[in-house]
MMTF fields as JSON, N, C-alpha, C and O atoms, coordinates in Angstrom:
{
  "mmtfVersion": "1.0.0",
  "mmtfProducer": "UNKNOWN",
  "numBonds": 499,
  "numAtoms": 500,
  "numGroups": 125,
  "numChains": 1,
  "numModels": 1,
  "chainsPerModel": [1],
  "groupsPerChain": [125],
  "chainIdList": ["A"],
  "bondAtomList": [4, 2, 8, 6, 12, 10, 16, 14, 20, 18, 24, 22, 28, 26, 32, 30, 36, 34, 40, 38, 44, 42, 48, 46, 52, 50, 56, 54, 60, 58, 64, 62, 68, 66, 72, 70, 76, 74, 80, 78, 84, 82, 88, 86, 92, 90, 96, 94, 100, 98, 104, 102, 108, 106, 112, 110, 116, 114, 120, 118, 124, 122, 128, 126, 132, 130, 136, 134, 140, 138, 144, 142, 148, 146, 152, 150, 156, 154, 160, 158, 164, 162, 168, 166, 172, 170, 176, 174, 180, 178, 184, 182, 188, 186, 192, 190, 196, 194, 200, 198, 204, 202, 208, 206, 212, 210, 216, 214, 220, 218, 224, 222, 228, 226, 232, 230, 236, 234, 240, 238, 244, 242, 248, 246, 252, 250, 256, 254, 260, 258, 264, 262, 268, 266, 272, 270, 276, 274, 280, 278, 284, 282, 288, 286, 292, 290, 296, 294, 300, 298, 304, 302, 308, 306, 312, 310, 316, 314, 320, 318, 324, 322, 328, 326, 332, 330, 336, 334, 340, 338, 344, 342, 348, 346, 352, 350, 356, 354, 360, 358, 364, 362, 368, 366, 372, 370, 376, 374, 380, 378, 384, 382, 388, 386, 392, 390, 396, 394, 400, 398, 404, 402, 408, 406, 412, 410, 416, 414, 420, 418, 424, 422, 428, 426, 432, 430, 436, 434, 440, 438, 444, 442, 448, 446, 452, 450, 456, 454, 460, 458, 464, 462, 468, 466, 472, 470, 476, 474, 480, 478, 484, 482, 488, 486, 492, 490, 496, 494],
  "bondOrderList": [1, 1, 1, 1, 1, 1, 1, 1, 1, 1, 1, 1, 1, 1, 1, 1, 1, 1, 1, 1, 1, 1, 1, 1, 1, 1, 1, 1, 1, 1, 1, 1, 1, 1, 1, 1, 1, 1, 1, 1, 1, 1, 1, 1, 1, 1, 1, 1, 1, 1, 1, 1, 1, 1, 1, 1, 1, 1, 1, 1, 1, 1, 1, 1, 1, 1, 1, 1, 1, 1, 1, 1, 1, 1, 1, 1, 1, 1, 1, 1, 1, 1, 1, 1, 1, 1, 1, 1, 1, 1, 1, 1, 1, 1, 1, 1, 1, 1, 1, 1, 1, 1, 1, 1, 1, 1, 1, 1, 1, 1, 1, 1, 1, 1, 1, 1, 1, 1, 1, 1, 1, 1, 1, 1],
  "groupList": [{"groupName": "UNK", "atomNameList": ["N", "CA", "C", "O"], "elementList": ["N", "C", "C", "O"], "formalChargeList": [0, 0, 0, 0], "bondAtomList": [1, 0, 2, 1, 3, 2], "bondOrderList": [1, 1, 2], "singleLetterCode": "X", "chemCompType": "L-PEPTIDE LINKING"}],
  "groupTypeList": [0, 0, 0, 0, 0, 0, 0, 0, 0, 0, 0, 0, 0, 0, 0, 0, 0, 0, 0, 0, 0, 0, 0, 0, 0, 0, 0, 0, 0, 0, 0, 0, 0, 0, 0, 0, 0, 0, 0, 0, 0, 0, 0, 0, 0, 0, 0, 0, 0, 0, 0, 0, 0, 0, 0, 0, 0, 0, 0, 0, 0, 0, 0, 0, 0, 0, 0, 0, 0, 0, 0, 0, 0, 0, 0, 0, 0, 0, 0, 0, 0, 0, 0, 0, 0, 0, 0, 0, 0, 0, 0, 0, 0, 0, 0, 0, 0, 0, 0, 0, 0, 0, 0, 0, 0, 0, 0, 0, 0, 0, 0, 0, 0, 0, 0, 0, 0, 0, 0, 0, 0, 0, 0, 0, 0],
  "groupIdList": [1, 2, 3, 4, 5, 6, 7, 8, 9, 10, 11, 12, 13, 14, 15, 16, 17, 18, 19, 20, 21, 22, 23, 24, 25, 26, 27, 28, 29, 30, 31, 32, 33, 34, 35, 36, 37, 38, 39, 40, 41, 42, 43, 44, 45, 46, 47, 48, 49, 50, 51, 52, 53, 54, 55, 56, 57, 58, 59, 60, 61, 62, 63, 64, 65, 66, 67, 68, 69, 70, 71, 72, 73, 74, 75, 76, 77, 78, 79, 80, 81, 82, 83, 84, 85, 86, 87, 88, 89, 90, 91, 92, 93, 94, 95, 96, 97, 98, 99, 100, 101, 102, 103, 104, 105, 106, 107, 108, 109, 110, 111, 112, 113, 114, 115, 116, 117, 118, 119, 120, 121, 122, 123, 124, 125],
  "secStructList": [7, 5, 7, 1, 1, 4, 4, 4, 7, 6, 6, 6, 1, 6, 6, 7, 7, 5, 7, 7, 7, 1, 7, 2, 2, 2, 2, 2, 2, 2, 2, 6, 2, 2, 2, 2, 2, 6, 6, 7, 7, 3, 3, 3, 3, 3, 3, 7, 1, 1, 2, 2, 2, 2, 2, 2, 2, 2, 2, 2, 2, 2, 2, 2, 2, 2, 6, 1, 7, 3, 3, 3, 3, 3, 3, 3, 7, 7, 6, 6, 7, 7, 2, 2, 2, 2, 2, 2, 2, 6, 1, 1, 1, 6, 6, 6, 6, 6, 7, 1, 7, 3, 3, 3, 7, 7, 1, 1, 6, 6, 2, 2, 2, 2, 2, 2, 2, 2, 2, 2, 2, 2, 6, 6, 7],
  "xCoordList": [36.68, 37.041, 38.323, 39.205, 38.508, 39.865, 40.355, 39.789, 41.475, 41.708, 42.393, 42.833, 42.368, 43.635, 42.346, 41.161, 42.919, 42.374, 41.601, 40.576, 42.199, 41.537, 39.885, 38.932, 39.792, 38.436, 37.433, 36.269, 37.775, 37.501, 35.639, 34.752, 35.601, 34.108, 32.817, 32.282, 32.361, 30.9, 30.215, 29.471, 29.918, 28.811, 29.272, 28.485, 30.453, 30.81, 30.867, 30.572, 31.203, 31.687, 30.751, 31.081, 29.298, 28.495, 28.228, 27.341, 28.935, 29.096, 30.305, 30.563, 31.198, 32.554, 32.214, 31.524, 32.786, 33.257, 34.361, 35.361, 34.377, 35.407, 36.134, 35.375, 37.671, 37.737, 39.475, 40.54, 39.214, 40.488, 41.456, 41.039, 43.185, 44.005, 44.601, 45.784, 44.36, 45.483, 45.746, 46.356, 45.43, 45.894, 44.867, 43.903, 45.69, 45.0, 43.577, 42.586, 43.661, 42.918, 41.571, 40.498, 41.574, 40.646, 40.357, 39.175, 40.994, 40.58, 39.584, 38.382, 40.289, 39.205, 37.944, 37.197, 37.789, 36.721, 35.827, 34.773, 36.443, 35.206, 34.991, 33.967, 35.647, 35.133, 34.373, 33.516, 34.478, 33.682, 32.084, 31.012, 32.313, 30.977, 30.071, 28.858, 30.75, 30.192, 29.986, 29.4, 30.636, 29.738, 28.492, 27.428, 28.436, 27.688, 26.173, 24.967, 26.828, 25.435, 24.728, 23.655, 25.355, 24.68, 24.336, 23.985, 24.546, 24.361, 25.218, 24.621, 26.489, 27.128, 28.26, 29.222, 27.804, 28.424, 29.175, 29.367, 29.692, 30.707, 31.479, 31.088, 32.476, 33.626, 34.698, 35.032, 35.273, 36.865, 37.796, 37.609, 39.107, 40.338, 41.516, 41.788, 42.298, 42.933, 44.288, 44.4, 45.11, 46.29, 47.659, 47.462, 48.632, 50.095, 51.011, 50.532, 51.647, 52.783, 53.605, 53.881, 54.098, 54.932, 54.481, 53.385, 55.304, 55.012, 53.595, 52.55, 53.993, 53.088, 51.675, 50.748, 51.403, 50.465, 49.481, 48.267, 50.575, 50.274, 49.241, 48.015, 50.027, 49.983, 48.09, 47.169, 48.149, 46.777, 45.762, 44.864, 46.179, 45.281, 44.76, 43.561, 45.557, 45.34, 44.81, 44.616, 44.557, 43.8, 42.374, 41.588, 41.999, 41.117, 40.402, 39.198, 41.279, 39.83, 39.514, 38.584, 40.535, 40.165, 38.672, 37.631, 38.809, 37.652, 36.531, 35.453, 36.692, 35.362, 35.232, 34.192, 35.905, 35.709, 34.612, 33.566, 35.292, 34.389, 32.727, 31.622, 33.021, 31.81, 30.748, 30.002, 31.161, 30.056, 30.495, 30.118, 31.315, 31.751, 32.527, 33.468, 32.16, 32.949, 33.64, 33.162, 35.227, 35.801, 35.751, 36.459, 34.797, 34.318, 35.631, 35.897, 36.583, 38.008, 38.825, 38.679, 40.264, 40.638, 42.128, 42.69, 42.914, 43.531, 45.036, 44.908, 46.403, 47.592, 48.236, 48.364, 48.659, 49.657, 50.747, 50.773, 52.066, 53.206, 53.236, 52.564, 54.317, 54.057, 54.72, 54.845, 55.016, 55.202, 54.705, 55.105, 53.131, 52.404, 51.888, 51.614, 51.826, 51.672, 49.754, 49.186, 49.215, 47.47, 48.268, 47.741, 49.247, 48.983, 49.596, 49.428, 50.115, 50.182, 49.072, 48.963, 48.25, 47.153, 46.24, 45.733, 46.094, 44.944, 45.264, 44.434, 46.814, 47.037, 46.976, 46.517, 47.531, 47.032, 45.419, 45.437, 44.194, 43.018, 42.983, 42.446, 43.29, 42.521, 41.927, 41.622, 41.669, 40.709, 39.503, 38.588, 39.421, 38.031, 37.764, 36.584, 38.656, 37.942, 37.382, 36.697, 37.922, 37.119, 35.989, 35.4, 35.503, 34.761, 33.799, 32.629, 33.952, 33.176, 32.458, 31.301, 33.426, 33.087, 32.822, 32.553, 32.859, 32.12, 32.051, 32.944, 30.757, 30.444, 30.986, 30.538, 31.745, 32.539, 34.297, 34.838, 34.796, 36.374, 36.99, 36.901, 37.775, 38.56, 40.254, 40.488, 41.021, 42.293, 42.94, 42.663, 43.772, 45.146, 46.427, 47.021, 46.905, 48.083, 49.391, 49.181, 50.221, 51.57, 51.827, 51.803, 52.077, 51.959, 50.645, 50.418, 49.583, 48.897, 47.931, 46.728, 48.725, 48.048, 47.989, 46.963, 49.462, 50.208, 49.474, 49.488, 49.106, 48.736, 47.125, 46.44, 46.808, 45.219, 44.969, 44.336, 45.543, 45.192, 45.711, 44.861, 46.792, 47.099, 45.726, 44.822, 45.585, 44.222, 43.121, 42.408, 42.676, 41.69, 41.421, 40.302, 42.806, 42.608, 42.742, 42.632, 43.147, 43.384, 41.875, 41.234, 41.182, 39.736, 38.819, 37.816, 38.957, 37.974, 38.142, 37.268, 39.909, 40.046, 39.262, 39.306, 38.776, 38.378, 36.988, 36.165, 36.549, 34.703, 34.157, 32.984, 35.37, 34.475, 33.667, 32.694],
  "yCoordList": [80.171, 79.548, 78.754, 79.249, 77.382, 76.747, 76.516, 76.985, 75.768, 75.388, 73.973, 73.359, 73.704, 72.147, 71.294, 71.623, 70.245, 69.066, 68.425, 67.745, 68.731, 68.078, 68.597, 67.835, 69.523, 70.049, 69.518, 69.894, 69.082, 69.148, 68.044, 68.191, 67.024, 66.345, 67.014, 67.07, 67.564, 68.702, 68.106, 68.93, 66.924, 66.179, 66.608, 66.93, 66.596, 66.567, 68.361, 68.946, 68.723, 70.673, 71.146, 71.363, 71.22, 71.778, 73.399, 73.801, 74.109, 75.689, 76.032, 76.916, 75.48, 75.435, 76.027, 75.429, 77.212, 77.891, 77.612, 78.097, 76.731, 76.336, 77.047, 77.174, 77.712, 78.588, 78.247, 78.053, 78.279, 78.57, 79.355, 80.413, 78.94, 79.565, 79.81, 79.825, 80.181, 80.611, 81.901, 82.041, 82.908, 84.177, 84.946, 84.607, 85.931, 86.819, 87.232, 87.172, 87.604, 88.464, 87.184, 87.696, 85.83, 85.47, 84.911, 84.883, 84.653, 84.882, 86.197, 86.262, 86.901, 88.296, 88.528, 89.493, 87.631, 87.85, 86.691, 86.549, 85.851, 84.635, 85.212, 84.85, 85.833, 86.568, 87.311, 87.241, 88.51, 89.472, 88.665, 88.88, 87.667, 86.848, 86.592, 86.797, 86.162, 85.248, 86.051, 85.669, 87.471, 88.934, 89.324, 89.491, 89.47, 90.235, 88.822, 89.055, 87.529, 86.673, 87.217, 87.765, 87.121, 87.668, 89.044, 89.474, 89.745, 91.52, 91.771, 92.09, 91.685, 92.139, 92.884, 92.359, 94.372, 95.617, 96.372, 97.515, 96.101, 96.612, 96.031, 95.672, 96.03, 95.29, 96.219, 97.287, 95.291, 96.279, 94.848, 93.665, 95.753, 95.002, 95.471, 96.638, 93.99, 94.181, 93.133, 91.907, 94.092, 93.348, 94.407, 95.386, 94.036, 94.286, 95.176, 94.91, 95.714, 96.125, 95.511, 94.396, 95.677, 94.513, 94.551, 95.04, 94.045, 94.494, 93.178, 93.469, 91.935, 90.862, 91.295, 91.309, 91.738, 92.212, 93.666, 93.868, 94.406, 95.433, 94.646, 94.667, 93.906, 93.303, 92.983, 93.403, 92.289, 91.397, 92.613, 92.866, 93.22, 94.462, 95.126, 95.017, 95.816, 96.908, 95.579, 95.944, 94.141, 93.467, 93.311, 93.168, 93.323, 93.114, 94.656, 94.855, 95.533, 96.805, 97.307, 98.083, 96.713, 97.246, 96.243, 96.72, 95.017, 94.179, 94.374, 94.028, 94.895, 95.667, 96.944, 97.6, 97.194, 98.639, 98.344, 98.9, 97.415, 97.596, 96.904, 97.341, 95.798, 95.054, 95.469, 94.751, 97.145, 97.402, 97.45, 98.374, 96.494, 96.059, 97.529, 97.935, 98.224, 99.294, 98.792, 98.167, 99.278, 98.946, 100.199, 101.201, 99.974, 101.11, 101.43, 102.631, 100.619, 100.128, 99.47, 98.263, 100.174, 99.601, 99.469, 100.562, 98.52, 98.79, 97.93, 97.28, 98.458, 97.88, 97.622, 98.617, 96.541, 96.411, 96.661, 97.299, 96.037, 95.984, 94.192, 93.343, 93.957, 93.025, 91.662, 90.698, 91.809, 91.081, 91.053, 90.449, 92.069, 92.07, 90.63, 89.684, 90.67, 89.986, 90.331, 91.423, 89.052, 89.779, 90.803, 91.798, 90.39, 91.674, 92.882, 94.009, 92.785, 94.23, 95.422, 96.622, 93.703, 94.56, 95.015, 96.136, 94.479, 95.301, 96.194, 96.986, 96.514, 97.437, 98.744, 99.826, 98.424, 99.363, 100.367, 101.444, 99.781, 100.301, 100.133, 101.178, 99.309, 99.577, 98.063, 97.595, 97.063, 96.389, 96.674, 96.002, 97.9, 98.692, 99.107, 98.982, 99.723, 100.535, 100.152, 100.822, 98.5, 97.546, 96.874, 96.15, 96.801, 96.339, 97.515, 97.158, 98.512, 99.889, 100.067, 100.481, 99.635, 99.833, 98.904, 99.398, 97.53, 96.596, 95.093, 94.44, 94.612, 93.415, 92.376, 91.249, 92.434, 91.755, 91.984, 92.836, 91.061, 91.98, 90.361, 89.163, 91.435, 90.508, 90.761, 91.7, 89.571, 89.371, 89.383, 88.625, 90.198, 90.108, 90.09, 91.111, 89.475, 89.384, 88.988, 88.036, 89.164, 88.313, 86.883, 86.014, 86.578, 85.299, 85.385, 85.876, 84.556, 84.664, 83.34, 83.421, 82.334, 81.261, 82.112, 82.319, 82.547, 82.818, 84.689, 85.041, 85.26, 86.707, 86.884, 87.868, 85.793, 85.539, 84.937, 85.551, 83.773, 83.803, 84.772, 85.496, 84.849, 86.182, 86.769, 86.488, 87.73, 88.65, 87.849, 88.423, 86.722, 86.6, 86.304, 86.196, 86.12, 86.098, 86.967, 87.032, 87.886, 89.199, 89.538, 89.708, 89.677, 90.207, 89.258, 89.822, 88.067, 87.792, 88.382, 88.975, 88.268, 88.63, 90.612, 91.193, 90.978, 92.542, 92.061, 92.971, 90.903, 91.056, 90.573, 90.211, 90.557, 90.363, 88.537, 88.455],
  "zCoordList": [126.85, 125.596, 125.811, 126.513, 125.172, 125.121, 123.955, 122.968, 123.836, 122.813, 122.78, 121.808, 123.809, 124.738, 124.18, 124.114, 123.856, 123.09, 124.495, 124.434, 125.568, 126.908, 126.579, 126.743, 126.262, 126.75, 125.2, 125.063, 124.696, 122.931, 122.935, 122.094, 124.184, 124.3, 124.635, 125.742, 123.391, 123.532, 124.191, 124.723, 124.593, 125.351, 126.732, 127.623, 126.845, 128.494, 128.858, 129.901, 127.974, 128.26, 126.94, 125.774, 127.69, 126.58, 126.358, 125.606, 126.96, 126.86, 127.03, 127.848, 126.377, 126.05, 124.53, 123.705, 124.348, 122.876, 122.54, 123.069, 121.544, 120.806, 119.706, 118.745, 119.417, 118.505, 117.763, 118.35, 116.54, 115.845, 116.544, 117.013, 116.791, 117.452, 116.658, 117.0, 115.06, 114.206, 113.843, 112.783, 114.473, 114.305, 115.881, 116.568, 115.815, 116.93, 116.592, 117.321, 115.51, 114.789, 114.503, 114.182, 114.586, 114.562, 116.278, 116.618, 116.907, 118.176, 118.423, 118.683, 118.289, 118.408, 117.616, 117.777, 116.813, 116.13, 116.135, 115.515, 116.97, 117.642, 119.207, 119.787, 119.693, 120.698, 120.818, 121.699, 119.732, 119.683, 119.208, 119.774, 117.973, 117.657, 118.979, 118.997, 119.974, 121.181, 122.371, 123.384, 122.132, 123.063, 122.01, 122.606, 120.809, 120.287, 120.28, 120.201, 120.386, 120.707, 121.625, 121.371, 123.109, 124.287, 124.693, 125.791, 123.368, 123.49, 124.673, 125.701, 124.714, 125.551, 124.578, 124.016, 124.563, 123.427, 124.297, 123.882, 125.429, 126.425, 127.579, 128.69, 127.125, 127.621, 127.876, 127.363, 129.1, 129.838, 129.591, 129.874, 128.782, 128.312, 129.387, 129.67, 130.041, 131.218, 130.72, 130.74, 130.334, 129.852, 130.558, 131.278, 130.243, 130.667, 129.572, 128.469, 129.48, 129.34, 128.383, 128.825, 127.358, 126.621, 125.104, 124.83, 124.115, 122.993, 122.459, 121.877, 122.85, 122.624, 123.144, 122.334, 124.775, 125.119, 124.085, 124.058, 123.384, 122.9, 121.706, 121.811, 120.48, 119.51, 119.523, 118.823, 120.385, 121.192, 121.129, 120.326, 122.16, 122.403, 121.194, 120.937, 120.414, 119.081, 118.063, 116.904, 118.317, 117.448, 117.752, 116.815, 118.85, 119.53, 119.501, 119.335, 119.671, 119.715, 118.374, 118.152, 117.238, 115.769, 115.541, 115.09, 115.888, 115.953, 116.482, 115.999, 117.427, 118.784, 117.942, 118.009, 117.419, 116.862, 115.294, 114.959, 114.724, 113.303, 113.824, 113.5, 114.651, 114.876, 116.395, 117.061, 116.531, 117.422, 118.748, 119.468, 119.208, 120.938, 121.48, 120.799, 122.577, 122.924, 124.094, 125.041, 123.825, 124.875, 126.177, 126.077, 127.415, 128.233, 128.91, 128.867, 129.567, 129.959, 129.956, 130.151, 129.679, 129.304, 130.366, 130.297, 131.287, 132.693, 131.343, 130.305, 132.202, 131.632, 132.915, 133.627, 133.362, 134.703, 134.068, 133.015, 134.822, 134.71, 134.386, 134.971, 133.184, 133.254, 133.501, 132.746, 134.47, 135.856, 136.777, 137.773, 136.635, 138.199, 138.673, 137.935, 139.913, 140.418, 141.161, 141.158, 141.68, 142.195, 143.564, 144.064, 143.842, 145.488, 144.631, 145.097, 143.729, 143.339, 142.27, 142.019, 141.827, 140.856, 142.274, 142.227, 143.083, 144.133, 144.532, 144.979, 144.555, 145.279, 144.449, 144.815, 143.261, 142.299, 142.048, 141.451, 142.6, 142.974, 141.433, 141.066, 140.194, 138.47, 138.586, 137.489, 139.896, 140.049, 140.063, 139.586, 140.726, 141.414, 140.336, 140.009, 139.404, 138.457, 137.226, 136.452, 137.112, 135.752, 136.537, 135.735, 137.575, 138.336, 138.425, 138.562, 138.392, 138.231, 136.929, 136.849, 135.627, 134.78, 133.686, 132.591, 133.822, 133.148, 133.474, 134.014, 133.028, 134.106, 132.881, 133.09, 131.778, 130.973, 130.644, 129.939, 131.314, 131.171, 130.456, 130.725, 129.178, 127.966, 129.266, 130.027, 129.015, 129.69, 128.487, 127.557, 128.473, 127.293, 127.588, 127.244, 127.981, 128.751, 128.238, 127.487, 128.262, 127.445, 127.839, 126.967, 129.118, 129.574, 130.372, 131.478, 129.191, 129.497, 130.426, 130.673, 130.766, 131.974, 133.523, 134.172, 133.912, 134.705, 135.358, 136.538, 134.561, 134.924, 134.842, 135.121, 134.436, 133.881, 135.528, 136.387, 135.693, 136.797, 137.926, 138.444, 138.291, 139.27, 139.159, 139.946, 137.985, 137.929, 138.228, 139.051, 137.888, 138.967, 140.189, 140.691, 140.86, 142.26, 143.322, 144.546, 141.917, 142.808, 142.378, 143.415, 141.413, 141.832, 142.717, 143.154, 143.026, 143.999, 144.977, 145.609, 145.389, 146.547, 147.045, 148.129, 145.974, 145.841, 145.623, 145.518, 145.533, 145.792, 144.473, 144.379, 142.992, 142.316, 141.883, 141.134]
}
């Protein structure tokens, strides 16, 4: 999902989900809309440490919570990790164990979003 005006030409980015950025709480609830399209009712939430990260989180599982979505796992780094320290941590293996849909909640979230995914390719996923 984006929200950068770059991506905004449906002709060109035609499975691009487009969503209101005006509250958390509706982020989370065009998310949850766009798992519960694809019957995907289990998801692992992989966020950090921090009160912003918290905020995010406890919006997102009250949402998964009323509308069905179970969160199966749920991993918190430090939040400043870096990818060589989330692998080293082994809670790569264990959202990779436990669901083939993982929500990123992160505080800075360009910067740790990616870290985390390069630390899971680099782990296979």
């Amino acid at each position: 999902m984006a929200a950068s005006s770059a991506l905004a030409d449906k002709r060109a980015y035609k499975t691009l989900a487009r969503i209101s950025t005006r509250s958390t709480n509706s982020i989370a609830e065009a998310t949850c809309a766009l798992l519960r399209h694809y019957r995907w009712n289990k998801v692992a939430i992989v966020t950090n440490v921090g009160a912003v990260a918290w905020d995010r989180t406890v919006a997102f599982e009250e949402v998964f919570h009323l509308r069905g979505v179970q969160v199966v796992k749920k991993v918190i780094f430090d939040e400043f990790a870096d990818g060589a320290a989330m692998r080293a941590s082994g809670l790569i293996q264990e959202v990779r164990n436990s669901a083939r849909v993982i929500i990123f909640l992160f505080s800075n979230t360009r910067e740790q979003s990616k870290e985390f995914m390069l630390a899971a390719q680099g782990e296979g996923m």
